[in-house]
PyMOL Python script that loads the backbone (N, CA, C, O; Angstrom):
from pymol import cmd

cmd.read_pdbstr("""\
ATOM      1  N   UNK A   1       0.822  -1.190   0.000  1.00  0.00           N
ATOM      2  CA  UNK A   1       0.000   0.000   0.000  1.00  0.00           C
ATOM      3  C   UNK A   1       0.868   1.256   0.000  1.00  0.00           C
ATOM      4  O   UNK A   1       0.474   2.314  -0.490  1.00  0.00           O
ATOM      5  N   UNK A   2       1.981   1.108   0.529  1.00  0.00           N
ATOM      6  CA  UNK A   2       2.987   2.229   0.396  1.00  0.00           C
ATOM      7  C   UNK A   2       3.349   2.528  -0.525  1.00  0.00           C
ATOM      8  O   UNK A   2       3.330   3.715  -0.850  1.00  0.00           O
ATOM      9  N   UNK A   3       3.807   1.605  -1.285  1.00  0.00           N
ATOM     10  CA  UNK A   3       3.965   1.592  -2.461  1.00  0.00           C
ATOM     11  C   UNK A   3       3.220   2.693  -3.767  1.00  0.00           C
ATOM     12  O   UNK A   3       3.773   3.392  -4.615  1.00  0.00           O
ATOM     13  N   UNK A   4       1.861   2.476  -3.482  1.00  0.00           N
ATOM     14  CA  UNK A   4       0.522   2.961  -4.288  1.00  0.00           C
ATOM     15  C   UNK A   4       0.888   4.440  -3.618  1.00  0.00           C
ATOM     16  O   UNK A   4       1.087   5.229  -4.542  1.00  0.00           O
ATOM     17  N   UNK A   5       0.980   4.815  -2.857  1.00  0.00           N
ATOM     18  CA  UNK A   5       0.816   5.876  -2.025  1.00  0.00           C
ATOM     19  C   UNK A   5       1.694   6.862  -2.591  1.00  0.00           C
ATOM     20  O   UNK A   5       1.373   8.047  -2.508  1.00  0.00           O
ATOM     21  N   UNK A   6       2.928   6.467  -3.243  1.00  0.00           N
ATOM     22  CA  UNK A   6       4.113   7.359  -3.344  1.00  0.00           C
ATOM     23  C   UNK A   6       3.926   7.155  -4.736  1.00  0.00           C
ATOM     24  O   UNK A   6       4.816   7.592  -5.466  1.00  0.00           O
ATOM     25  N   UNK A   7       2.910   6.557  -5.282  1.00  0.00           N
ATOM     26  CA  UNK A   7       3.114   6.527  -7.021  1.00  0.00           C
ATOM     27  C   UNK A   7       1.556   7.507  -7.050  1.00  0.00           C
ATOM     28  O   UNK A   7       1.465   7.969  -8.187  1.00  0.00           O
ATOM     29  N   UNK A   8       0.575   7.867  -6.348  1.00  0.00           N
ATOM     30  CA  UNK A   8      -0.405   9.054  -5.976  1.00  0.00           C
ATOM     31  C   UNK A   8      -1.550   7.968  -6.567  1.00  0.00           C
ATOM     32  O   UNK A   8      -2.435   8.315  -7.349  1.00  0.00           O
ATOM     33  N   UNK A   9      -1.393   6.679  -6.091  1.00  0.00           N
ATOM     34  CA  UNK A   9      -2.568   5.977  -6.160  1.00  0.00           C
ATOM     35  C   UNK A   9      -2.911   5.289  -5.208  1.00  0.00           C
ATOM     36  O   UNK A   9      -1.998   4.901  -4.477  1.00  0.00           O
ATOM     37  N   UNK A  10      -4.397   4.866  -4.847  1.00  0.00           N
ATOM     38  CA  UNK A  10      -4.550   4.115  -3.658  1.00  0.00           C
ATOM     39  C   UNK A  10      -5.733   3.655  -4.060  1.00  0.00           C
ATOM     40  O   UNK A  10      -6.097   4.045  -5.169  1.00  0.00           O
ATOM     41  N   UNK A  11      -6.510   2.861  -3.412  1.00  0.00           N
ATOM     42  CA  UNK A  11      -7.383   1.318  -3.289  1.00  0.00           C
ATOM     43  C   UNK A  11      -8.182   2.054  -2.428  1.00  0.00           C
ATOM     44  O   UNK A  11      -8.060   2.422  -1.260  1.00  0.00           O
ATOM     45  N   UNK A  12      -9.866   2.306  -4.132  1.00  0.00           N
ATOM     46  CA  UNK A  12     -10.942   2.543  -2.939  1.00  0.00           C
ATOM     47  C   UNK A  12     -11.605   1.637  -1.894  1.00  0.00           C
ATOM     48  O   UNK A  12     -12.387   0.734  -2.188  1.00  0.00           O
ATOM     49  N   UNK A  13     -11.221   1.959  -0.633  1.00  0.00           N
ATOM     50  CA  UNK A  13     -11.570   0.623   0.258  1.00  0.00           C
ATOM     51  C   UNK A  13     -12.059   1.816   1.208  1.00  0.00           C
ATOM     52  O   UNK A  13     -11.793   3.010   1.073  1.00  0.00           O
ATOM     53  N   UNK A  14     -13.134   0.977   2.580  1.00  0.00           N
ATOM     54  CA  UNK A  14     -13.216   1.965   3.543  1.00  0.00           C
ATOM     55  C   UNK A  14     -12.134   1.323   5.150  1.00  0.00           C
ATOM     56  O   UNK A  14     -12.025   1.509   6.362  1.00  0.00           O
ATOM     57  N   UNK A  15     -11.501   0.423   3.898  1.00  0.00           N
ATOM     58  CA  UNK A  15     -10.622   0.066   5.209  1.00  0.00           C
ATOM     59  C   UNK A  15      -8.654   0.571   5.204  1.00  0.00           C
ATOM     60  O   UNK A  15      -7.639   0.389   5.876  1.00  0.00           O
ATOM     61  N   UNK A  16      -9.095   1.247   4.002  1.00  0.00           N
ATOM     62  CA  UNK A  16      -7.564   2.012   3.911  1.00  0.00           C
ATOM     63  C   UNK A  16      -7.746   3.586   4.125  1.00  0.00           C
ATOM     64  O   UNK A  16      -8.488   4.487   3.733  1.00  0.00           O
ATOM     65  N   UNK A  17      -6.472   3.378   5.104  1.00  0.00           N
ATOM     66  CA  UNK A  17      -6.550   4.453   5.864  1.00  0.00           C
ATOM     67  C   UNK A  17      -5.916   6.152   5.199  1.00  0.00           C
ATOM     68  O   UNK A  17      -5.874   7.261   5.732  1.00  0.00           O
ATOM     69  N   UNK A  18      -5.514   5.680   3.887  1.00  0.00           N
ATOM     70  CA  UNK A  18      -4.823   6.771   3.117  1.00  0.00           C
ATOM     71  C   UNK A  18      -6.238   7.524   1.973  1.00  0.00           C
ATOM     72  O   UNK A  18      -5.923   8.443   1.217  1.00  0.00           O
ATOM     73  N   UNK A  19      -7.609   7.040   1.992  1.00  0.00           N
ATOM     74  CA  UNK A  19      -8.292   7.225   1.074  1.00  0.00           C
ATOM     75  C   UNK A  19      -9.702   7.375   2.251  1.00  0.00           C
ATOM     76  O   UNK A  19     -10.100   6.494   3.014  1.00  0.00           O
ATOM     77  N   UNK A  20     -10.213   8.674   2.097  1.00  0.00           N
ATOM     78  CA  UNK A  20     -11.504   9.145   2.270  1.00  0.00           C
ATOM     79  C   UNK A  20     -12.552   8.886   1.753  1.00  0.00           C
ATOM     80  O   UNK A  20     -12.888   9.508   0.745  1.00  0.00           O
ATOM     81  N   UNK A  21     -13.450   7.788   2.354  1.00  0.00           N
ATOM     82  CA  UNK A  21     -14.637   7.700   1.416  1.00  0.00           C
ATOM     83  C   UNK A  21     -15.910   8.746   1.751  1.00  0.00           C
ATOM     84  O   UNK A  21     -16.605   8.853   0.740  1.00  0.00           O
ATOM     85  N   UNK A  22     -16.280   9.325   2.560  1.00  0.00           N
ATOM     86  CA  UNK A  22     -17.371  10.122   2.138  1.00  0.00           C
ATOM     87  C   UNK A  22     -16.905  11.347   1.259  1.00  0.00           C
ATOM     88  O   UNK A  22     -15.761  11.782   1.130  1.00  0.00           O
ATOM     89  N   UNK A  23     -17.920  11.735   0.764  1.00  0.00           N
ATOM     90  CA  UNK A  23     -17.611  13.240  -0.474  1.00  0.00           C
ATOM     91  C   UNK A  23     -17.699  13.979   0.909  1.00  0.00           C
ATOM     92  O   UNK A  23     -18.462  14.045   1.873  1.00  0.00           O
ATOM     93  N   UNK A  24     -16.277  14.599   0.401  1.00  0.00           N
ATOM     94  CA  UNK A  24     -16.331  16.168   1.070  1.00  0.00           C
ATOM     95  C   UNK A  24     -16.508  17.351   0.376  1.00  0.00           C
ATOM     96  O   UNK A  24     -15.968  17.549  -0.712  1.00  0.00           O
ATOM     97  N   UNK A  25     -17.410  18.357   1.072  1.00  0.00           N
ATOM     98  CA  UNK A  25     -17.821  20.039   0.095  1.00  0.00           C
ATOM     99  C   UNK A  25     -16.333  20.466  -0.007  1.00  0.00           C
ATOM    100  O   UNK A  25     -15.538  20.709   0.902  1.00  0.00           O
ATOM    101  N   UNK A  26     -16.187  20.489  -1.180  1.00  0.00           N
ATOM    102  CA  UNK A  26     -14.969  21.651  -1.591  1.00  0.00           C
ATOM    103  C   UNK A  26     -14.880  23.084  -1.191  1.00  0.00           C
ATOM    104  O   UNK A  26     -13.827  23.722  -1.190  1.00  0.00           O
ATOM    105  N   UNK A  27     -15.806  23.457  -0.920  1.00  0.00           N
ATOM    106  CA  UNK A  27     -16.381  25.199  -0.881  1.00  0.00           C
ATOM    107  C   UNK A  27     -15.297  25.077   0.891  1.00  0.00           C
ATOM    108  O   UNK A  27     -14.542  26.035   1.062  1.00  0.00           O
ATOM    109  N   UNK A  28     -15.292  24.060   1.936  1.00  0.00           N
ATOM    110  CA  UNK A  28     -15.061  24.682   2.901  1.00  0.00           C
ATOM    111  C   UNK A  28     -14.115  23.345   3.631  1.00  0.00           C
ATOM    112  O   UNK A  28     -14.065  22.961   4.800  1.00  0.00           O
ATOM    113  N   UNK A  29     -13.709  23.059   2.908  1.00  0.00           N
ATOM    114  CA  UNK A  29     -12.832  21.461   3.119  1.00  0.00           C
ATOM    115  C   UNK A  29     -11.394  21.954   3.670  1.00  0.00           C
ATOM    116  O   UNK A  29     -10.583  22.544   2.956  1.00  0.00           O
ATOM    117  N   UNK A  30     -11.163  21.613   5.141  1.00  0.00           N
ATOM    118  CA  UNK A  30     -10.251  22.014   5.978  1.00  0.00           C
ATOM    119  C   UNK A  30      -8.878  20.927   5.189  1.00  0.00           C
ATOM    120  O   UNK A  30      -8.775  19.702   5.256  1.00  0.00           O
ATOM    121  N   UNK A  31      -8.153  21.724   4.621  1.00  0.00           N
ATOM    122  CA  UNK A  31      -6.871  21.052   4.072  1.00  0.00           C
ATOM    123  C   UNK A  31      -6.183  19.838   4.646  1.00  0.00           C
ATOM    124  O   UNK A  31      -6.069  18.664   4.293  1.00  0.00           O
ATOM    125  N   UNK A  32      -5.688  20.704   5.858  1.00  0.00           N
ATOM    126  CA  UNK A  32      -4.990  20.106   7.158  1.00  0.00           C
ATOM    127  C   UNK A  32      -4.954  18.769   7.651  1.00  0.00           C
ATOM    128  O   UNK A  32      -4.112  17.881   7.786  1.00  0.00           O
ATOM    129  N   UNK A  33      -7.130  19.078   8.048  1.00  0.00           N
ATOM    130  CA  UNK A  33      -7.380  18.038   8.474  1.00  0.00           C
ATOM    131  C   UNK A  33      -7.180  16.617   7.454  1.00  0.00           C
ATOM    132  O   UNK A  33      -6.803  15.579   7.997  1.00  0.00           O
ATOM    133  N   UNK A  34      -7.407  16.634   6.212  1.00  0.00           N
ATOM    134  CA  UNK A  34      -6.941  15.267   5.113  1.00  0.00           C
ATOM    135  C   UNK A  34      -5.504  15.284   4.676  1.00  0.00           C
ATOM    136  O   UNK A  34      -5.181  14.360   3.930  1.00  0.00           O
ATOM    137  N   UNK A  35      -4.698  16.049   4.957  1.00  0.00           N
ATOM    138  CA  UNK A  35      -3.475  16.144   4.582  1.00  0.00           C
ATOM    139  C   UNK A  35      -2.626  14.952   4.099  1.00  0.00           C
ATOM    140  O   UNK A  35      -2.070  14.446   5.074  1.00  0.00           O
ATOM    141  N   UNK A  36      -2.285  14.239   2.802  1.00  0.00           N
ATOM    142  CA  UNK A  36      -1.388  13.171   2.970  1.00  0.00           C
ATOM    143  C   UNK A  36      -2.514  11.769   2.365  1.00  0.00           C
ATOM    144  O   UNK A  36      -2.060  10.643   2.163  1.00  0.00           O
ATOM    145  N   UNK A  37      -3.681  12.050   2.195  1.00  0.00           N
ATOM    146  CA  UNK A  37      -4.637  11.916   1.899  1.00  0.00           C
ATOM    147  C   UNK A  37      -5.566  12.115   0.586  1.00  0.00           C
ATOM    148  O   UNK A  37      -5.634  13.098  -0.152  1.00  0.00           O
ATOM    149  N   UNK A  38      -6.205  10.983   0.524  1.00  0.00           N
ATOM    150  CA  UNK A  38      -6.963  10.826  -0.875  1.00  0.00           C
ATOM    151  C   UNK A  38      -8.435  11.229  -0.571  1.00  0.00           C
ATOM    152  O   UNK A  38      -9.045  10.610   0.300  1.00  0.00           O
ATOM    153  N   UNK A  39      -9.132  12.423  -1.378  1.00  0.00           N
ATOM    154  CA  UNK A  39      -9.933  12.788  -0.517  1.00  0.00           C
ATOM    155  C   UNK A  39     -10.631  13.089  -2.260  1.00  0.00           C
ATOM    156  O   UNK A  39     -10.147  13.460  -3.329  1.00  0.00           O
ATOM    157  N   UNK A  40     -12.210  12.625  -1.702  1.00  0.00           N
ATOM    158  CA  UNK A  40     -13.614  12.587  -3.017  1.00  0.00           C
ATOM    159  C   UNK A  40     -14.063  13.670  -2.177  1.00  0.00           C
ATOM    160  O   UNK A  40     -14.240  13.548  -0.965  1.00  0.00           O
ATOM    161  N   UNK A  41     -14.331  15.239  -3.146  1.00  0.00           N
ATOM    162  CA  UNK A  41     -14.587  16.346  -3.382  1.00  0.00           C
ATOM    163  C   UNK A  41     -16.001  16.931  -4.529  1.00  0.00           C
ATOM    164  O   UNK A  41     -15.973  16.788  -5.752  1.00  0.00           O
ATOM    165  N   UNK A  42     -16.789  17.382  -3.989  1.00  0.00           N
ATOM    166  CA  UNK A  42     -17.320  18.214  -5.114  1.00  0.00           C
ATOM    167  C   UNK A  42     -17.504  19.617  -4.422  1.00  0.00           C
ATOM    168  O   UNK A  42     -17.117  19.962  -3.305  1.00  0.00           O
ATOM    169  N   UNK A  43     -18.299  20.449  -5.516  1.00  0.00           N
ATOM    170  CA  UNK A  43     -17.899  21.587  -5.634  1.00  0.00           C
ATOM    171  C   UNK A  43     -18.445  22.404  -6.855  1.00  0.00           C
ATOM    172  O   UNK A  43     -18.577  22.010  -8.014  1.00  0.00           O
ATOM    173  N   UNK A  44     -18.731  23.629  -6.328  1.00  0.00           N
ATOM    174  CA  UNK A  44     -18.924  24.836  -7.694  1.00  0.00           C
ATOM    175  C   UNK A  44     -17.305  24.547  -8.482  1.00  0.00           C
ATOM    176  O   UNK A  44     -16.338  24.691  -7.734  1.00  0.00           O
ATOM    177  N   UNK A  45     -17.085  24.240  -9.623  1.00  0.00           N
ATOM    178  CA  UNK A  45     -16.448  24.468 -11.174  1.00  0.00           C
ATOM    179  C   UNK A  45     -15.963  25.879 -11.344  1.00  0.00           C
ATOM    180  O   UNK A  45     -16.779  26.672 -11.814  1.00  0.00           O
ATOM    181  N   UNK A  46     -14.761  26.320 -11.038  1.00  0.00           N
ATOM    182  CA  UNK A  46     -14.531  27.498 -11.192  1.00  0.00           C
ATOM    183  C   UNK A  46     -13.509  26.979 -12.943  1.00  0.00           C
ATOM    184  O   UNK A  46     -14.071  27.207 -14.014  1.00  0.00           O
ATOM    185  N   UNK A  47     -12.475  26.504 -12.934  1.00  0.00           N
ATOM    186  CA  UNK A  47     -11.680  26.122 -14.264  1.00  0.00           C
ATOM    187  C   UNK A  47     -11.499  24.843 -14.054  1.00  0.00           C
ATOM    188  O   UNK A  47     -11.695  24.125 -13.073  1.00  0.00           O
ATOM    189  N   UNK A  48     -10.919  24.574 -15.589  1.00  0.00           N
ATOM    190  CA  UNK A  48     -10.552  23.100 -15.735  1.00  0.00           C
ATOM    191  C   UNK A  48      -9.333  23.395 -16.625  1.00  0.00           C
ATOM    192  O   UNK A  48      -9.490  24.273 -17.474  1.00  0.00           O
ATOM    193  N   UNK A  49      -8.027  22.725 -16.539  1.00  0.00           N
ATOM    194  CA  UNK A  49      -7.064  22.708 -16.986  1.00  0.00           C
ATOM    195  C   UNK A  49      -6.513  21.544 -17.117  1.00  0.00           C
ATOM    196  O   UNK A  49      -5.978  20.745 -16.348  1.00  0.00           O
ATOM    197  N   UNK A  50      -6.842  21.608 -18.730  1.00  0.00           N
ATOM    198  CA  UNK A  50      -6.278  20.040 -19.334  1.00  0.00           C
ATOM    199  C   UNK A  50      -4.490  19.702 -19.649  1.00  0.00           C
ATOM    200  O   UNK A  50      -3.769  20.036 -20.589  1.00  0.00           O
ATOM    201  N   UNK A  51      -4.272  19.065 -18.655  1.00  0.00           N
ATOM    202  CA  UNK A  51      -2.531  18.494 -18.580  1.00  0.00           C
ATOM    203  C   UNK A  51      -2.145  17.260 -19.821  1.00  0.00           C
ATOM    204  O   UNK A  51      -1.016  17.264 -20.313  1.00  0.00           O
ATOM    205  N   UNK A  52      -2.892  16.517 -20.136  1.00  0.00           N
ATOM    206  CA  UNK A  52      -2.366  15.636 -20.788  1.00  0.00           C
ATOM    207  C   UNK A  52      -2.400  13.580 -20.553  1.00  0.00           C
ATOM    208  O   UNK A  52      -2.510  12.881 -19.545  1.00  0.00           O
ATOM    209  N   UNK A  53      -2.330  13.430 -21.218  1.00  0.00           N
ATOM    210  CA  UNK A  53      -2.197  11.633 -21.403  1.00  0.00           C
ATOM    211  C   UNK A  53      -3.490  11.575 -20.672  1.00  0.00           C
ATOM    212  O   UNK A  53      -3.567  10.803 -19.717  1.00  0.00           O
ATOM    213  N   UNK A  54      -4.865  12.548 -21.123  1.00  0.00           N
ATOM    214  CA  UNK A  54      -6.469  12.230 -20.527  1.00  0.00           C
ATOM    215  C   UNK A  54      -6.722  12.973 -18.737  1.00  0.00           C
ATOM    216  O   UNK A  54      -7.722  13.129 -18.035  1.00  0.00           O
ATOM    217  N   UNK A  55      -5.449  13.234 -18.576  1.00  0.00           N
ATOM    218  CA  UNK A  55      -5.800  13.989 -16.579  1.00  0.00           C
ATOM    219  C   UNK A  55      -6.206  15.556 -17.066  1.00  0.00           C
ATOM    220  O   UNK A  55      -6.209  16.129 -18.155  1.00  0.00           O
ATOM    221  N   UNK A  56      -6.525  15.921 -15.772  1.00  0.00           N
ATOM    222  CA  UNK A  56      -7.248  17.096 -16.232  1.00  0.00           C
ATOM    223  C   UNK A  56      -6.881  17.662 -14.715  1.00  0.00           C
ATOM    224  O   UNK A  56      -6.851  16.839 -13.800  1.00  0.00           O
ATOM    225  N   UNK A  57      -6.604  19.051 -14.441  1.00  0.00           N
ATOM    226  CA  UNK A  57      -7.167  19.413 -12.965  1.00  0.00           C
ATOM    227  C   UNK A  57      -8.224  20.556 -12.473  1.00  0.00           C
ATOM    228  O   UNK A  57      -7.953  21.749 -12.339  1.00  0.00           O
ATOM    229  N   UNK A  58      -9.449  19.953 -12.238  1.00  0.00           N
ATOM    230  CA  UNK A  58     -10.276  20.990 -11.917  1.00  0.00           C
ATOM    231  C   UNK A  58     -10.389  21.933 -10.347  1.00  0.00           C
ATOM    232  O   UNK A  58     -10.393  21.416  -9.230  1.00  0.00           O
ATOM    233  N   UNK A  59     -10.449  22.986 -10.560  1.00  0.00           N
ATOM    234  CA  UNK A  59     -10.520  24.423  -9.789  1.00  0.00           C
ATOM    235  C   UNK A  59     -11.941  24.362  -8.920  1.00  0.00           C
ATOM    236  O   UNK A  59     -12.822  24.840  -9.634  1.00  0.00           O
ATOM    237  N   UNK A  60     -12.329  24.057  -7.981  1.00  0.00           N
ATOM    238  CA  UNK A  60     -13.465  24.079  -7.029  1.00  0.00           C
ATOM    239  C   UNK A  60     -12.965  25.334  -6.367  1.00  0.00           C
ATOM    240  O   UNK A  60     -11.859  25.774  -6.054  1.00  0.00           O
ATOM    241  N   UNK A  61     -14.591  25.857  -6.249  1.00  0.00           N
ATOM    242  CA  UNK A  61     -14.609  27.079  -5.518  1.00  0.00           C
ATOM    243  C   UNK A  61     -14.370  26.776  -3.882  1.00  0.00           C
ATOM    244  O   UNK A  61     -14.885  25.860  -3.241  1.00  0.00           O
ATOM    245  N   UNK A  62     -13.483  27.759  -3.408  1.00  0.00           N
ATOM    246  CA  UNK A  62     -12.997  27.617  -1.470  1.00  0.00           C
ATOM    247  C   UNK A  62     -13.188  28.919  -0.877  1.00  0.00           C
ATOM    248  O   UNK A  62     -13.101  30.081  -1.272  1.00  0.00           O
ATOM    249  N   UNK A  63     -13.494  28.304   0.263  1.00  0.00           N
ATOM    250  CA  UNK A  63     -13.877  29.977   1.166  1.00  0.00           C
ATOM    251  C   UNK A  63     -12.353  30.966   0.823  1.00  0.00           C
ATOM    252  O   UNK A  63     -12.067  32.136   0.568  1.00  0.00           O
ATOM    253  N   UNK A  64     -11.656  29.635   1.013  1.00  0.00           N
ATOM    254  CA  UNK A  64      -9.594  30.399   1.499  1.00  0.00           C
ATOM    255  C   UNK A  64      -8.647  30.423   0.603  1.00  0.00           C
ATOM    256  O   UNK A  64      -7.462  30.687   0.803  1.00  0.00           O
ATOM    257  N   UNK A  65      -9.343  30.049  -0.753  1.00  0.00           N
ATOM    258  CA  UNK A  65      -8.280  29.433  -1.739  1.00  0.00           C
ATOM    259  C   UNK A  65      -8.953  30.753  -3.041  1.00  0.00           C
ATOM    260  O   UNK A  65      -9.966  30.604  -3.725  1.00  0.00           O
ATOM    261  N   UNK A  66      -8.290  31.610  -3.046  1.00  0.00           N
ATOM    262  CA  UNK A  66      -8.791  32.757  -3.916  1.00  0.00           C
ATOM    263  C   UNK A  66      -8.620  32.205  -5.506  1.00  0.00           C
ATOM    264  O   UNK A  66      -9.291  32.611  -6.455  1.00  0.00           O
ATOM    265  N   UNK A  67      -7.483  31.107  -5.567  1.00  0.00           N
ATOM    266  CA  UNK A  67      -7.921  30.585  -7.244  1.00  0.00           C
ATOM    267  C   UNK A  67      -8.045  29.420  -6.945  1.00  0.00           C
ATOM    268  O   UNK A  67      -7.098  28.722  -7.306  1.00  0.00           O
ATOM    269  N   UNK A  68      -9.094  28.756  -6.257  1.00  0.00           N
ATOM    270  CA  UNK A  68      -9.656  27.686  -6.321  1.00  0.00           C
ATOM    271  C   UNK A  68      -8.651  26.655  -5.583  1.00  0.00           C
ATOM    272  O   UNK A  68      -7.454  26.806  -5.339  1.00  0.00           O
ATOM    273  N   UNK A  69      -9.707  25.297  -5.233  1.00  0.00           N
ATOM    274  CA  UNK A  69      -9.118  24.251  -4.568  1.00  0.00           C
ATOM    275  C   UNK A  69      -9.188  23.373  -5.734  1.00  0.00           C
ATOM    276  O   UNK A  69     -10.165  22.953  -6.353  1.00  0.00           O
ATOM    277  N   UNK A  70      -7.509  23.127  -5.950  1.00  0.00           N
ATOM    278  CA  UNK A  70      -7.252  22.137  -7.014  1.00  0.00           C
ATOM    279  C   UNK A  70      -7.522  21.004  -6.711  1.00  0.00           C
ATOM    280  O   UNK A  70      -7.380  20.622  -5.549  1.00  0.00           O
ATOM    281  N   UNK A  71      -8.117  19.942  -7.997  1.00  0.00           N
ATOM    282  CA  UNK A  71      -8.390  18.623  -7.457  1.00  0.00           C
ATOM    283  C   UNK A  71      -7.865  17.818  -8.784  1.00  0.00           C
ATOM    284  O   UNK A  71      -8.285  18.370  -9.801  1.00  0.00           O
ATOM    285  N   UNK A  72      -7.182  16.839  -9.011  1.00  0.00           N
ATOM    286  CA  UNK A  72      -6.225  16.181  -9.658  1.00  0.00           C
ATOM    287  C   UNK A  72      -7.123  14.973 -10.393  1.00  0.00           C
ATOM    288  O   UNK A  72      -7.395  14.331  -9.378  1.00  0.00           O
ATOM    289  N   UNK A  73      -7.656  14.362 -11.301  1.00  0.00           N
ATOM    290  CA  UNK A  73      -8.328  13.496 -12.154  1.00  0.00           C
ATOM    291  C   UNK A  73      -7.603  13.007 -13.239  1.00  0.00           C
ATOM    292  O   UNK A  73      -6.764  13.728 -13.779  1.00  0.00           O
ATOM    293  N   UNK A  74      -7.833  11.805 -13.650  1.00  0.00           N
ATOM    294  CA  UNK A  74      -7.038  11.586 -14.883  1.00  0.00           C
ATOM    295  C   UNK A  74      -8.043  10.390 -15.313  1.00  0.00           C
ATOM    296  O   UNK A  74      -8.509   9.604 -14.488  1.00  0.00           O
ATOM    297  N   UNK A  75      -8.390  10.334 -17.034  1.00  0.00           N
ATOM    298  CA  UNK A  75      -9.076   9.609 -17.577  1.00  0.00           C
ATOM    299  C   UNK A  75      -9.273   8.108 -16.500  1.00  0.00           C
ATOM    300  O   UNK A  75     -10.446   7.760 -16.364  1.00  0.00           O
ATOM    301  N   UNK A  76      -8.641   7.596 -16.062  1.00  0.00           N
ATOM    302  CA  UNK A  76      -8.247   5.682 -15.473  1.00  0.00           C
ATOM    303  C   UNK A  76      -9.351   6.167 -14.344  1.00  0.00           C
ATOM    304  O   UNK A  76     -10.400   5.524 -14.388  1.00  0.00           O
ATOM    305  N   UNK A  77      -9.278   7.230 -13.311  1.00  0.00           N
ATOM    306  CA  UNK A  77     -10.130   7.235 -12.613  1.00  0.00           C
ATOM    307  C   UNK A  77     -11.531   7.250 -12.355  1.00  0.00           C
ATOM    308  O   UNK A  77     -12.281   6.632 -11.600  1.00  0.00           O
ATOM    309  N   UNK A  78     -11.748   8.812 -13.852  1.00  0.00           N
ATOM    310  CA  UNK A  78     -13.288   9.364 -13.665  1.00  0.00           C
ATOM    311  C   UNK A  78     -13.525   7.882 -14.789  1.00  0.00           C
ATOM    312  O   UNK A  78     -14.569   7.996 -15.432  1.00  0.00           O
ATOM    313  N   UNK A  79     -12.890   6.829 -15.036  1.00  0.00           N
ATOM    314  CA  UNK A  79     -14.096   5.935 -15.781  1.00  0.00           C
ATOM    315  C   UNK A  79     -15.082   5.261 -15.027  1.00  0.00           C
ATOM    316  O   UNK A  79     -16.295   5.322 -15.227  1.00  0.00           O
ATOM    317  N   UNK A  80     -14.511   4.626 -14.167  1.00  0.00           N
ATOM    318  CA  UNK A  80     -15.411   3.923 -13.270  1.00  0.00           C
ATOM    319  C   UNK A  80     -17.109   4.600 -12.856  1.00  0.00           C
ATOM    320  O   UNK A  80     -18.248   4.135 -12.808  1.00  0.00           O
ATOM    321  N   UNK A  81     -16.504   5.846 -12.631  1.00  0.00           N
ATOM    322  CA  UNK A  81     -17.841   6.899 -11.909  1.00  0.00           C
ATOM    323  C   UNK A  81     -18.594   7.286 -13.132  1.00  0.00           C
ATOM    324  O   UNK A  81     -19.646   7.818 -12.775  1.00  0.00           O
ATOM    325  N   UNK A  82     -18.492   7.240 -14.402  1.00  0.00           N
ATOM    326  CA  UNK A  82     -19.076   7.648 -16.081  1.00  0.00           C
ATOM    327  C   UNK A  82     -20.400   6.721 -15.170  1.00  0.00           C
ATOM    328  O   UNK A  82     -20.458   6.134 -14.090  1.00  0.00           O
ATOM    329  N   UNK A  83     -21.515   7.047 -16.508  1.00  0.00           N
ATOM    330  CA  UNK A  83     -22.770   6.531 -16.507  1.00  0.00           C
ATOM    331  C   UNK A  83     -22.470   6.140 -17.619  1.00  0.00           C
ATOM    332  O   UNK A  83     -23.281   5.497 -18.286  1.00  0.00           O
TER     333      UNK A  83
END
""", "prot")
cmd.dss("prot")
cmd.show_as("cartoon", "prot")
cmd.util.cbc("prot")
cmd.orient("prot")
């Protein structure tokens, strides 16, 4: 699992302790407290900035974060969650 951790992937489980399963509001999501941590976010859409090989990183609106709370996606992930 360490392993996954230092390559910025981890195993949705609710028994691993590096990955947050309830959605947290982006608008007011205490950093700190998930720090080090894999954390499911939504949120008002402020930008989206497309990086490459399908990842993308979208900009959620934050009380404290004047250009947005970045959140990191890449095609392998958002498939699962598609309809």
């Amino acid at each position: 699992m360490l392993r996954l951790r230092k390559e910025s992937k981890t195993v949705y489980s609710a028994r691993n302790p590096y990955f947050v399963t309830r959605i947290q509001k982006a608008d007011g999501i205490d950093l700190f407290e998930f720090e080090g941590r894999f954390v499911r976010v939504e949120g008002k859409l402020k930008k989206i900035q497309k990086l490459g090989n399908g990842a993308k990183l979208f900009y959620l609106e934050h009380q404290q974060l004047k250009k947005g709370l970045a959140v990191f996606s890449s095609e392998k992930i958002r498939r699962p969650f598609a309809n």
